[in-house]
N, CA, C and O atoms as a GROMACS GRO file, in nm:
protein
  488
    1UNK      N    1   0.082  -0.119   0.000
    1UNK     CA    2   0.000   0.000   0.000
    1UNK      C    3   0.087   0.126   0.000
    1UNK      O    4   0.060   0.234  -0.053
    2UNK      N    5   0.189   0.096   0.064
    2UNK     CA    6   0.307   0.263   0.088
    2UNK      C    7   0.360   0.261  -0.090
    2UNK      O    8   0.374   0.362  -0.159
    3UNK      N    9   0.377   0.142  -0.127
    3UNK     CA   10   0.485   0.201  -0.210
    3UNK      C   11   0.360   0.247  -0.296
    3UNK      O   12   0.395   0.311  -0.395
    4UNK      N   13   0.240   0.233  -0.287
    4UNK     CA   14   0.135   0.252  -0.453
    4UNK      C   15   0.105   0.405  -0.396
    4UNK      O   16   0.121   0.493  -0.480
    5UNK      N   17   0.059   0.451  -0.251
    5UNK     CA   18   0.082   0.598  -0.258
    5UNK      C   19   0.198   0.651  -0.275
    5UNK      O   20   0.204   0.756  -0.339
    6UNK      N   21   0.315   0.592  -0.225
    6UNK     CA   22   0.443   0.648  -0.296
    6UNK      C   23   0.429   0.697  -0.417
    6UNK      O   24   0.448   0.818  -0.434
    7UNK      N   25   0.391   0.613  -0.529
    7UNK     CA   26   0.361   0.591  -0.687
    7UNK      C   27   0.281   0.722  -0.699
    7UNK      O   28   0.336   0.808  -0.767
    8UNK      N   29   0.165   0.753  -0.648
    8UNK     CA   30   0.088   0.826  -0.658
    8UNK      C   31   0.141   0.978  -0.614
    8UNK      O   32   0.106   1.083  -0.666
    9UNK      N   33   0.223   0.964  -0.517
    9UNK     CA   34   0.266   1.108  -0.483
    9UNK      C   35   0.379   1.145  -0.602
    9UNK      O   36   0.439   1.252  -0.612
   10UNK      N   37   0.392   1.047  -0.675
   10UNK     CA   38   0.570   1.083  -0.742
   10UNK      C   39   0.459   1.123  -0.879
   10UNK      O   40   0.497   1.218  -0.948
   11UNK      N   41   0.329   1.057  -0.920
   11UNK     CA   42   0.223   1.092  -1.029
   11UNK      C   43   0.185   1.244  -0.991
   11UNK      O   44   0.182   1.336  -1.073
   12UNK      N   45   0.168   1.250  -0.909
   12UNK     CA   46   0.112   1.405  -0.843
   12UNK      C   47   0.182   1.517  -0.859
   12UNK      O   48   0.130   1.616  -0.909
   13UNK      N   49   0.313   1.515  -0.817
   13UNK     CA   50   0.433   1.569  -0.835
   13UNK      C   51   0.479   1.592  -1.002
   13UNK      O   52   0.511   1.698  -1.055
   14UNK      N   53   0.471   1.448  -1.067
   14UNK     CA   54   0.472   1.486  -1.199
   14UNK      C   55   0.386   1.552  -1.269
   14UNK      O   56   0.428   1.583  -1.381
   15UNK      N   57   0.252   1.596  -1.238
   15UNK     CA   58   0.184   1.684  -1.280
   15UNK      C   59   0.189   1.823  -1.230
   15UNK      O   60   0.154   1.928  -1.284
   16UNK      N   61   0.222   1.809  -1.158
   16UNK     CA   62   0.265   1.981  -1.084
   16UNK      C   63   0.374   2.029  -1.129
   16UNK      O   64   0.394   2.150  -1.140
   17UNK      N   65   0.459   1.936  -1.161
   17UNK     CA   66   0.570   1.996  -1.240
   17UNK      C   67   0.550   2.082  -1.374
   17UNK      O   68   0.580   2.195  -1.411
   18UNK      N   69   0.476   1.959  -1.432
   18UNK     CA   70   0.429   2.007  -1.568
   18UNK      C   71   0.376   2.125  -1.579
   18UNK      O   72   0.406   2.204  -1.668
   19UNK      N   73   0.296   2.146  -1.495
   19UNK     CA   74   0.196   2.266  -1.519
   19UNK      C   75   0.278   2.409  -1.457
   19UNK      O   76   0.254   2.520  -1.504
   20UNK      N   77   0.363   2.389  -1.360
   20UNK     CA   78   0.507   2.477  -1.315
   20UNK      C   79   0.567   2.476  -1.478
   20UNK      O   80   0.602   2.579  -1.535
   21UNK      N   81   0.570   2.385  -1.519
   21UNK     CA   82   0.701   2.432  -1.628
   21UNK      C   83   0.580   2.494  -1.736
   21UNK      O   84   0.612   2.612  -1.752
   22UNK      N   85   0.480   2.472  -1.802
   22UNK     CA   86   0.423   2.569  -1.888
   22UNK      C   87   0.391   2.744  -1.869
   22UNK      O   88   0.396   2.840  -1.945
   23UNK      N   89   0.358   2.725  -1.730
   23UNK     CA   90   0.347   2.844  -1.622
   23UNK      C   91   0.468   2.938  -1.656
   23UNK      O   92   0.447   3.050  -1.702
   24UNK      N   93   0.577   2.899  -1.635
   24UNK     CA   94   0.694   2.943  -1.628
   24UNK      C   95   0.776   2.931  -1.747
   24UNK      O   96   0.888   2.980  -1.747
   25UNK      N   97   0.714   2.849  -1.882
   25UNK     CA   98   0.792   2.866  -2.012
   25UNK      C   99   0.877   2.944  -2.073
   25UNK      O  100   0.974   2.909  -2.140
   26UNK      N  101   0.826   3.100  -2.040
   26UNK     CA  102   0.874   3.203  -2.089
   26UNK      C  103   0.997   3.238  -1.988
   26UNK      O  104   1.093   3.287  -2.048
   27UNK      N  105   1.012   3.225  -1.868
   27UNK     CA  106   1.139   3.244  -1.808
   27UNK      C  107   1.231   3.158  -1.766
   27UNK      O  108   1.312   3.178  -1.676
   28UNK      N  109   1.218   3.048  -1.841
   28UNK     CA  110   1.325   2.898  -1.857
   28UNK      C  111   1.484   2.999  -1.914
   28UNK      O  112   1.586   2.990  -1.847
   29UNK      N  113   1.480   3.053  -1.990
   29UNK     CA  114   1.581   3.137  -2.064
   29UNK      C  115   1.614   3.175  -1.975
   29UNK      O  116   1.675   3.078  -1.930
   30UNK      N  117   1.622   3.263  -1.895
   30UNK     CA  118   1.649   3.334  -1.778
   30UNK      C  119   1.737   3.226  -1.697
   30UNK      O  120   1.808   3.285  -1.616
   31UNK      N  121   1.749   3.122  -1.696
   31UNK     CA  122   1.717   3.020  -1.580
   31UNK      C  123   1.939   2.992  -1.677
   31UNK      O  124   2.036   2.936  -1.625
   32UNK      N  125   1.929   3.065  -1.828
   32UNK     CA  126   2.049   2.992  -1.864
   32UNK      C  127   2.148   3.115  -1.807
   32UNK      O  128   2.267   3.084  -1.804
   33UNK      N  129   2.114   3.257  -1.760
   33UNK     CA  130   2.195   3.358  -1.790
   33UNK      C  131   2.249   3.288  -1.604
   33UNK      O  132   2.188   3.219  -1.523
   34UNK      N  133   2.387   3.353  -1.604
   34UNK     CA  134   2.413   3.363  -1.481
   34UNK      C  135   2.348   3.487  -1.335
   34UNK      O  136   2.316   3.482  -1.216
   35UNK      N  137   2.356   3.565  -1.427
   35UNK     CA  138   2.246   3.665  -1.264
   35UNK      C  139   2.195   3.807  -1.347
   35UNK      O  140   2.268   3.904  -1.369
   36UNK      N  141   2.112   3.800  -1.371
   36UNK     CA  142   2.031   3.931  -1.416
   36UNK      C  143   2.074   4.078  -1.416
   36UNK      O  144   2.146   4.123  -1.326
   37UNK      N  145   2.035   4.140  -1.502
   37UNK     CA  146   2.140   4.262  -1.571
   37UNK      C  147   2.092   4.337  -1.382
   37UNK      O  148   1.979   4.338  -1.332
   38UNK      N  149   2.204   4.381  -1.329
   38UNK     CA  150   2.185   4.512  -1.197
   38UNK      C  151   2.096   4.604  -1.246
   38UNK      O  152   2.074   4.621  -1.366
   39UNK      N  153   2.031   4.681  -1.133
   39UNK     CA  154   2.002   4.804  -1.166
   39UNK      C  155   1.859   4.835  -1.230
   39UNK      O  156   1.835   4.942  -1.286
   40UNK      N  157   1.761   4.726  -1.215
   40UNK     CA  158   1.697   4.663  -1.278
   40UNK      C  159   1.572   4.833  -1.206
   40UNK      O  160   1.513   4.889  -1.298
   41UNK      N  161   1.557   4.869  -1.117
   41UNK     CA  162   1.474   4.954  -1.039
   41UNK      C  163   1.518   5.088  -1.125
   41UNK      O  164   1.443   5.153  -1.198
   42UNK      N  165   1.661   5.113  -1.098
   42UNK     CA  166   1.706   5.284  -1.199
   42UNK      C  167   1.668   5.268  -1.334
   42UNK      O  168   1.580   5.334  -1.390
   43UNK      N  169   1.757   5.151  -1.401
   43UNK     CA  170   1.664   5.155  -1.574
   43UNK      C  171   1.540   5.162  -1.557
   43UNK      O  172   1.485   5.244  -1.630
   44UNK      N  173   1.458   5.090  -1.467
   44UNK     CA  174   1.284   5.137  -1.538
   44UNK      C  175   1.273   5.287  -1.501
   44UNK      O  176   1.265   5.366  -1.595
   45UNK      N  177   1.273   5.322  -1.409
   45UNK     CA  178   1.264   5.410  -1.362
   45UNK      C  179   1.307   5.531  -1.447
   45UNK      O  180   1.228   5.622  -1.475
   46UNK      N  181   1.419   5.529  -1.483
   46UNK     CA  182   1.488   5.631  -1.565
   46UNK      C  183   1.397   5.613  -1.721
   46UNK      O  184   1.338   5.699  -1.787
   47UNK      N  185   1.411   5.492  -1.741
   47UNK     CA  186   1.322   5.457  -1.886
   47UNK      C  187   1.174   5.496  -1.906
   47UNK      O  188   1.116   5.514  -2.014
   48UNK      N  189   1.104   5.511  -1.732
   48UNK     CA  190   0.950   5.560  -1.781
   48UNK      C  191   0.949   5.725  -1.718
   48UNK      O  192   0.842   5.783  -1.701
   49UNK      N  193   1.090   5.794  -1.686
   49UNK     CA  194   1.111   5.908  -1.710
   49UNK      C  195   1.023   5.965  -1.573
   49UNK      O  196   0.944   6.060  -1.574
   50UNK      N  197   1.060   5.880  -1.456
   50UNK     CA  198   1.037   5.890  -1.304
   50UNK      C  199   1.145   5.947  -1.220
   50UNK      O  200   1.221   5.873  -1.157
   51UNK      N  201   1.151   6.020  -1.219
   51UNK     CA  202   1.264   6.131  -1.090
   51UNK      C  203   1.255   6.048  -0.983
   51UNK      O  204   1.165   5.965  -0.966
   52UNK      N  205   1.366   6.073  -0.898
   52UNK     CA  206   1.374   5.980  -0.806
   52UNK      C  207   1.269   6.053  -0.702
   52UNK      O  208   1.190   5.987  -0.634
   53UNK      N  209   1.280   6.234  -0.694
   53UNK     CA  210   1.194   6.314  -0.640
   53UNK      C  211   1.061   6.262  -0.653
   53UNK      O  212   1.040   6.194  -0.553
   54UNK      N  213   0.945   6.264  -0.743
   54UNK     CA  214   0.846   6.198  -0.785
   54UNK      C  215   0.831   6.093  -0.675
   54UNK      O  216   0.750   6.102  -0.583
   55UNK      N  217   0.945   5.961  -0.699
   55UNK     CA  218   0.942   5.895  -0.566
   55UNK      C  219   0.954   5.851  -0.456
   55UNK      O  220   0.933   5.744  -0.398
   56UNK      N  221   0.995   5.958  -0.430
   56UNK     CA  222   1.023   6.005  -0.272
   56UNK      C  223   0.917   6.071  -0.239
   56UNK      O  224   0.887   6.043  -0.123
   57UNK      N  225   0.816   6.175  -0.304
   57UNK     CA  226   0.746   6.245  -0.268
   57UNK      C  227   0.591   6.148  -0.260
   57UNK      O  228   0.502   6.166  -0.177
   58UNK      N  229   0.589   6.048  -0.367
   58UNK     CA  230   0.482   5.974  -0.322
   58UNK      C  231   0.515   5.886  -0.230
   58UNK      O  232   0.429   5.865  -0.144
   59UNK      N  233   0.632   5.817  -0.220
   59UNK     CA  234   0.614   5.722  -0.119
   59UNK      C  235   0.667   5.802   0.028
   59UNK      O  236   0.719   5.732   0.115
   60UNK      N  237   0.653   5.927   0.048
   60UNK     CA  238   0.690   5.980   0.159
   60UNK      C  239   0.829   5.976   0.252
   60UNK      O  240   0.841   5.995   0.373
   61UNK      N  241   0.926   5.944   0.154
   61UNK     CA  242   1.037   5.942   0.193
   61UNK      C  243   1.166   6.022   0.094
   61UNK      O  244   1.159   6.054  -0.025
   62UNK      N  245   1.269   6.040   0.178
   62UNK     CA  246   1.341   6.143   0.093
   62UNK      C  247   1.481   6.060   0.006
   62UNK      O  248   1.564   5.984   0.055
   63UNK      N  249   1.472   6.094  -0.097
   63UNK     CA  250   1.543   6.102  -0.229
   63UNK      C  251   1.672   6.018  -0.159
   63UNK      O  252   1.683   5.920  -0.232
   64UNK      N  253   1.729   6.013  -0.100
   64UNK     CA  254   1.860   5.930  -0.037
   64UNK      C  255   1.817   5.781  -0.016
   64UNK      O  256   1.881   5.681  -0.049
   65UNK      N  257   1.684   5.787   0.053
   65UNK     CA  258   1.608   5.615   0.058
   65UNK      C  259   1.588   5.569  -0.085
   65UNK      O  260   1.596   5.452  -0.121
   66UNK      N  261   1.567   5.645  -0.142
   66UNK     CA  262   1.504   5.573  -0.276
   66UNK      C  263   1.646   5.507  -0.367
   66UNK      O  264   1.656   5.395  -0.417
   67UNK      N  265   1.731   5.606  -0.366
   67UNK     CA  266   1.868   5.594  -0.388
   67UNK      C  267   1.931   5.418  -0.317
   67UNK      O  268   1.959   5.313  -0.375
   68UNK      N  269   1.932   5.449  -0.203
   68UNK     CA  270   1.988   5.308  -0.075
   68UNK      C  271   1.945   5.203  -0.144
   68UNK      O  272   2.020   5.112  -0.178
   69UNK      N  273   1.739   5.210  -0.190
   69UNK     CA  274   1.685   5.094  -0.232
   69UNK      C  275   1.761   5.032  -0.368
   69UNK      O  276   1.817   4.925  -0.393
   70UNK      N  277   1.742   5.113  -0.418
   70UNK     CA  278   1.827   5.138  -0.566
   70UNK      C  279   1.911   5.039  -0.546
   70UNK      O  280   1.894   4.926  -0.591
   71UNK      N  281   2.021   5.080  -0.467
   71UNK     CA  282   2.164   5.040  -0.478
   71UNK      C  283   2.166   4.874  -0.406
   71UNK      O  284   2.252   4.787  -0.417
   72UNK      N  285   2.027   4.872  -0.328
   72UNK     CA  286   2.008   4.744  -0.261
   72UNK      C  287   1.953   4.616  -0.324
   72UNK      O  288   1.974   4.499  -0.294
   73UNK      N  289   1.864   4.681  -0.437
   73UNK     CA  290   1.823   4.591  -0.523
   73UNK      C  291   1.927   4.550  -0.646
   73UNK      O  292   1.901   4.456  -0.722
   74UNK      N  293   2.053   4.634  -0.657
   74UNK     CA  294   2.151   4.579  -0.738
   74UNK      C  295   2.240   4.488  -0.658
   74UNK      O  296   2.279   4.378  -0.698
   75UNK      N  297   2.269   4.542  -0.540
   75UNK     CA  298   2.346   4.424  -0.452
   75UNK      C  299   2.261   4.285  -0.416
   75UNK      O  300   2.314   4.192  -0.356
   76UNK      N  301   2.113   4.282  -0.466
   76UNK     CA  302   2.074   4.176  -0.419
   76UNK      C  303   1.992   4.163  -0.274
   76UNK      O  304   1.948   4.050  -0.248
   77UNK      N  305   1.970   4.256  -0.190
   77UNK     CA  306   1.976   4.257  -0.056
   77UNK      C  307   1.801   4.341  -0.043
   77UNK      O  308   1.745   4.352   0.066
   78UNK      N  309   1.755   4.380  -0.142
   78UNK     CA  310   1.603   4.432  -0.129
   78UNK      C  311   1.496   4.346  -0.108
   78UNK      O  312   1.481   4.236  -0.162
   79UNK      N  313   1.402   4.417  -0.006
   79UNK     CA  314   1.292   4.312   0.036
   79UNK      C  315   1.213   4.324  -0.121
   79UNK      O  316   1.222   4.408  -0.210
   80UNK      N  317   1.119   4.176  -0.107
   80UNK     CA  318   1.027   4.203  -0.185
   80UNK      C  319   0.933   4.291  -0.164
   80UNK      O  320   0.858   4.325  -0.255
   81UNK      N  321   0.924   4.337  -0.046
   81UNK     CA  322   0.810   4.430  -0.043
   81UNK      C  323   0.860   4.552  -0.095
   81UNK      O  324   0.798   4.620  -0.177
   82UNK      N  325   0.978   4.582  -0.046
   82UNK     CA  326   1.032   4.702  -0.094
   82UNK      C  327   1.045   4.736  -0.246
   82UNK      O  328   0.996   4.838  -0.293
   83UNK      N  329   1.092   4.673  -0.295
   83UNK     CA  330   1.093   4.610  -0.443
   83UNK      C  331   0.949   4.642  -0.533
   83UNK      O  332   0.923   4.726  -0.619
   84UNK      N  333   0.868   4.530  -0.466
   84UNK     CA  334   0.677   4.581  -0.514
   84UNK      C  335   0.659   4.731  -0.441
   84UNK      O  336   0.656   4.822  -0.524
   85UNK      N  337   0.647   4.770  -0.316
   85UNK     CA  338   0.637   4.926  -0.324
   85UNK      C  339   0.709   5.028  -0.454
   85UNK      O  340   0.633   5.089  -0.530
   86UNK      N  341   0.803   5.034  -0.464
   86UNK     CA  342   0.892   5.079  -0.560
   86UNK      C  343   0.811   5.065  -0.735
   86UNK      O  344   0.762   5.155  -0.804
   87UNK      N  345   0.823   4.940  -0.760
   87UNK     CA  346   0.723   4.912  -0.897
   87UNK      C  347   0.600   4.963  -0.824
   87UNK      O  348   0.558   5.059  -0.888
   88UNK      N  349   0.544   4.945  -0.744
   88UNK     CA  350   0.378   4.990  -0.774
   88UNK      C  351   0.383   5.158  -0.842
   88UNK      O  352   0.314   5.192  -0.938
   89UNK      N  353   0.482   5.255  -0.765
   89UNK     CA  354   0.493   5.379  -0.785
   89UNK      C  355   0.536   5.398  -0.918
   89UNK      O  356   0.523   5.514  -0.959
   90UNK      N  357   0.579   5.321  -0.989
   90UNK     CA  358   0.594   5.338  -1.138
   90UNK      C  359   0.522   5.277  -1.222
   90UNK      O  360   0.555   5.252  -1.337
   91UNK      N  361   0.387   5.241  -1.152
   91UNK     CA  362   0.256   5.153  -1.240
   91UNK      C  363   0.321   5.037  -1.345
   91UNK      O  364   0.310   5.012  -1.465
   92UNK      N  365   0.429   4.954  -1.180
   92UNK     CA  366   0.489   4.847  -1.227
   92UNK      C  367   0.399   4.774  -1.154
   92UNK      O  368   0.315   4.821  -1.078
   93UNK      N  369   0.424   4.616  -1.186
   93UNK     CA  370   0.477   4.537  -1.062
   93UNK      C  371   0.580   4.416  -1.090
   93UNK      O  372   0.632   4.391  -1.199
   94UNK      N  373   0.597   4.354  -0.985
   94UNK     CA  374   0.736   4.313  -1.002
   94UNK      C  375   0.684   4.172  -1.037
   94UNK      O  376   0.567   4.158  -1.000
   95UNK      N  377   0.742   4.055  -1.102
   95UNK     CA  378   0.734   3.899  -1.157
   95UNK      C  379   0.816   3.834  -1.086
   95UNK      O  380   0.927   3.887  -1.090
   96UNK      N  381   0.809   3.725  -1.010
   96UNK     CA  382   0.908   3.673  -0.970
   96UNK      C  383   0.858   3.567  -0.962
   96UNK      O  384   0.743   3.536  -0.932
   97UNK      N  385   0.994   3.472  -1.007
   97UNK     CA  386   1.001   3.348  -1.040
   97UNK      C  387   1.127   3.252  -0.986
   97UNK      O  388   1.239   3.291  -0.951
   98UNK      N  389   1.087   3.146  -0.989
   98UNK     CA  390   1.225   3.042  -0.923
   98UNK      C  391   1.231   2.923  -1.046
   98UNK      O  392   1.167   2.819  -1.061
   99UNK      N  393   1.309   2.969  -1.104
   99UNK     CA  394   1.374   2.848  -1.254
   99UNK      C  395   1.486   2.801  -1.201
   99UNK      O  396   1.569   2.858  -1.129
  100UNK      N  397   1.479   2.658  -1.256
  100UNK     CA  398   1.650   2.547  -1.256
  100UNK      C  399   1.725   2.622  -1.303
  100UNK      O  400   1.685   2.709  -1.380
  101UNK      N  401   1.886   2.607  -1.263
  101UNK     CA  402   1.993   2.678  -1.378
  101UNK      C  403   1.989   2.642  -1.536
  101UNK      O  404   1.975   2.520  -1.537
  102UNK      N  405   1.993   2.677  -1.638
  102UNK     CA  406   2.075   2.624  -1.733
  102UNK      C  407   1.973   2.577  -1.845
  102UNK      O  408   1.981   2.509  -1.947
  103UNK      N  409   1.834   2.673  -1.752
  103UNK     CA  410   1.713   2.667  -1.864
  103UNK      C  411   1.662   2.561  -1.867
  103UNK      O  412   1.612   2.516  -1.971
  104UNK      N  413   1.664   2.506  -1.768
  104UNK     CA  414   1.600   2.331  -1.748
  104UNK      C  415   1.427   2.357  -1.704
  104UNK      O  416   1.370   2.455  -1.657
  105UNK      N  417   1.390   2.255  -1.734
  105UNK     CA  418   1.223   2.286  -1.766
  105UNK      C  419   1.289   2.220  -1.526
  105UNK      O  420   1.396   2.199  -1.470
  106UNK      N  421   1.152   2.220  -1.487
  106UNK     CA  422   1.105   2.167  -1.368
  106UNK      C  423   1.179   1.993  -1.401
  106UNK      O  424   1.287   1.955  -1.356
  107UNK      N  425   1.098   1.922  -1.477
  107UNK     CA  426   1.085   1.774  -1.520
  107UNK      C  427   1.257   1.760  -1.496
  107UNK      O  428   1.318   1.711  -1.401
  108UNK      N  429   1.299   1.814  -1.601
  108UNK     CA  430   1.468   1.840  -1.625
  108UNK      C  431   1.490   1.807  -1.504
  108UNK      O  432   1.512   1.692  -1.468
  109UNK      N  433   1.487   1.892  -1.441
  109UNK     CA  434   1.608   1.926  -1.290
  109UNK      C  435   1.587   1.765  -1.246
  109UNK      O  436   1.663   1.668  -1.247
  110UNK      N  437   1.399   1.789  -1.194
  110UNK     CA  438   1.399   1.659  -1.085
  110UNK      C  439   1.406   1.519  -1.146
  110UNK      O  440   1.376   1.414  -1.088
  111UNK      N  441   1.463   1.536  -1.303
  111UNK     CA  442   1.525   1.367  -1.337
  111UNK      C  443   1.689   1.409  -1.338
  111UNK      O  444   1.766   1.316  -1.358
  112UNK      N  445   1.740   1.529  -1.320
  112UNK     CA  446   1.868   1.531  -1.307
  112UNK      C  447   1.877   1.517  -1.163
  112UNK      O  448   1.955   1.428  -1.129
  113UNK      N  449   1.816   1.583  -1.062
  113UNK     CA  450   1.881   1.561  -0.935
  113UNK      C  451   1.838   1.392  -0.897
  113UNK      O  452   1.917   1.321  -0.836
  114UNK      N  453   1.705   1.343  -0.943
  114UNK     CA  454   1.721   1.189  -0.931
  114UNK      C  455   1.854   1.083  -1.001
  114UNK      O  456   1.897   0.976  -0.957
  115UNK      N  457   1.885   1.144  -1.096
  115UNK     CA  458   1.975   1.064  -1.167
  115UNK      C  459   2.096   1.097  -1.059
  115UNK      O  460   2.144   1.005  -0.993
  116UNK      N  461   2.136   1.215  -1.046
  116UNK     CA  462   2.275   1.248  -0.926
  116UNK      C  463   2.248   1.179  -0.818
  116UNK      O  464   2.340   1.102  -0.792
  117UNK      N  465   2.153   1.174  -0.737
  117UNK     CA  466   2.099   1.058  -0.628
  117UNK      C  467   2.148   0.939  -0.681
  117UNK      O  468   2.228   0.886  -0.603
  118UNK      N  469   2.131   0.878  -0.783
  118UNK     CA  470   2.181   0.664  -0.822
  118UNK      C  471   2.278   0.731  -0.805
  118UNK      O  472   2.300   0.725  -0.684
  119UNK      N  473   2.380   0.817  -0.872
  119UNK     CA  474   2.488   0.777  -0.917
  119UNK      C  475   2.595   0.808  -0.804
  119UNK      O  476   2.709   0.762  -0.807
  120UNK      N  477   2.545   0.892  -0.702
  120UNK     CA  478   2.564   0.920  -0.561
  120UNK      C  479   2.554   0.796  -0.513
  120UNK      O  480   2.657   0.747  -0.467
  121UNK      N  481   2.472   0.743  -0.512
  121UNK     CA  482   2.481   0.577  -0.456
  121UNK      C  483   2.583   0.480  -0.498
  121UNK      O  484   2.674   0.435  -0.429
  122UNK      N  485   2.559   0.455  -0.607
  122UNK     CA  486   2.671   0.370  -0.684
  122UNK      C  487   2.770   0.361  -0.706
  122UNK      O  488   2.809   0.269  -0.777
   0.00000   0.00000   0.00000
């Protein structure tokens, strides 16, 4: 009986994958680059021709925070909330996603990390 729900959870799983990897088709590519162009908050920003003033003055904080965030979301270190506050004020919002390296669909990975498991064994 364990191993046929076993069977069934690994069936379950394979459908959730699937529907993760169509979901997420369009940012498999992403998944080959090593780490996403910096700066990702100043280019839009500068590109939809948003002063940093503008957002400081709506989000009620002064021009040096907006700057910090800036520089935090290129180091990597910005909350998501901070991040979605920021896009909302530029009638953004932000996408975020979790892809395998190397542009591997979902399926990919979890028959590669199963295959590294045997061969870890063997």
């Amino acid at each position: 009986m364990e191993e046929r729900d076993g069977a069934m959870k690994m069936d379950e799983r394979a459908m959730f994958r699937e529907k993760l990897d169509k979901e997420q088709r369009h940012m498999q590519a992403q998944g080959r680059r090593e780490f996403l162009s910096p700066h990702w908050l100043r280019r839009v920003r500068q590109a939809l021709g948003v002063s940093m003033e503008e957002m400081a003055e709506e989000l009620q904080m002064n021009r040096s925070a907006i700057f910090r965030m800036e520089e935090s979301e290129a180091a990597r270190t910005i909350s998501l909330k901070s991040l979605d506050k920021l896009a909302a004020t530029m009638g953004c919002k932000v996408v975020y996603a979790i892809v395998p390296h190397q542009g591997r669909t979902l399926t990919q990975q979890a028959e590669w990390r199963r295959w590294t498991k045997q061969v870890l064994k063997g």
